[in-house]
C-alpha positions as CSV (number, residue, x, y, z in Angstrom):
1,X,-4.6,12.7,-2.7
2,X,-2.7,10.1,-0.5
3,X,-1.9,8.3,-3.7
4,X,-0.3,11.3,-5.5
5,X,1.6,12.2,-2.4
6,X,3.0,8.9,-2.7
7,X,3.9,8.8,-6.6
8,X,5.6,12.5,-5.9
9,X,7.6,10.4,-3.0
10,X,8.6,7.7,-5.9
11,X,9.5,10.3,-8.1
12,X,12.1,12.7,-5.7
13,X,13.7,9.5,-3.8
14,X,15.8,6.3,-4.9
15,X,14.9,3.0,-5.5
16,X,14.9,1.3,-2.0
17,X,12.2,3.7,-0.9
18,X,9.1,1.5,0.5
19,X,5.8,3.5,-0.1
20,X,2.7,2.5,1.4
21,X,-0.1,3.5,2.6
22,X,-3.0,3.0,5.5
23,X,-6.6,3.3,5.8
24,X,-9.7,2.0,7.8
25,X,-10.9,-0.6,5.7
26,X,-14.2,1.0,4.7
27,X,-16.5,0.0,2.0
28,X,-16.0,4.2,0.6
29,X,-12.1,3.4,0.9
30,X,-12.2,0.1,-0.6
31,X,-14.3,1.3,-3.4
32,X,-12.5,4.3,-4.4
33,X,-9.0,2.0,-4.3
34,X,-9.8,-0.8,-6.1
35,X,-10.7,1.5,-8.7
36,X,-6.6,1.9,-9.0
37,X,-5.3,-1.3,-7.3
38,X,-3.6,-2.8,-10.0
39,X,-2.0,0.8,-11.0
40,X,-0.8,0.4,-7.1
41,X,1.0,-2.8,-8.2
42,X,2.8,-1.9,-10.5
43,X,4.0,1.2,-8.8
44,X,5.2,-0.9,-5.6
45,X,2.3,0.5,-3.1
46,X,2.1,-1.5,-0.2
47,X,-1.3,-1.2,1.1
48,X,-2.4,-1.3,5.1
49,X,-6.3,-1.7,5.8
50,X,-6.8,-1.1,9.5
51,X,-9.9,-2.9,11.1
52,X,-12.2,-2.6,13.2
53,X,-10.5,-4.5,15.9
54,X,-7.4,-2.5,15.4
55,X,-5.6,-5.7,13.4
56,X,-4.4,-5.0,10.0
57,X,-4.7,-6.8,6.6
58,X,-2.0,-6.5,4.1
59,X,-2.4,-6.3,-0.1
60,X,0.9,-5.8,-2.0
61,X,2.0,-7.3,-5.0
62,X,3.8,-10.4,-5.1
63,X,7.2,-8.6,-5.9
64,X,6.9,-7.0,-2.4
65,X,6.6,-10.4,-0.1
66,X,10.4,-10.4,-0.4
67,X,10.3,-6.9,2.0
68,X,7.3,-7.8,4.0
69,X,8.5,-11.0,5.2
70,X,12.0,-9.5,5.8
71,X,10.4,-6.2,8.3
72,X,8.0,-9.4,10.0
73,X,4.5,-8.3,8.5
74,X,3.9,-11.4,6.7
């Protein structure tokens, strides 16, 4: 659902939109993602897997360092 939500963004906004989305990095979560992940690269989803500890891990495609480096996350 979270993905759909965000390909409905993509579809009613302009180009410089940033989608992304977050979850607890969870073996469920992770499963049911990477079933999709390289459908999320090519649609520009930035993904945010929260751990335990509270940190956060970032996966993006490489077309999206330029953005992440420029807001600090990488």
């Amino acid at each position: 659902m979270q993905i759909c939500k965000l390909m409905e963004y993509g579809n009613d906004n302009d180009s410089k939109l940033i989608l992304a989305m977050a979850n607890p990095d969870i073996p469920r979560i992770r499963d049911r993602v990477s079933k999709v992940e390289s459908s999320l690269g090519k649609l520009g989803i930035i993904q945010f897997w929260v751990q335990k500890d509270g940190a956060i891990n970032i996966s993006a495609a490489k077309n999206k360092n330029k953005i992440l480096k420029f807001l600090n996350l990488i």
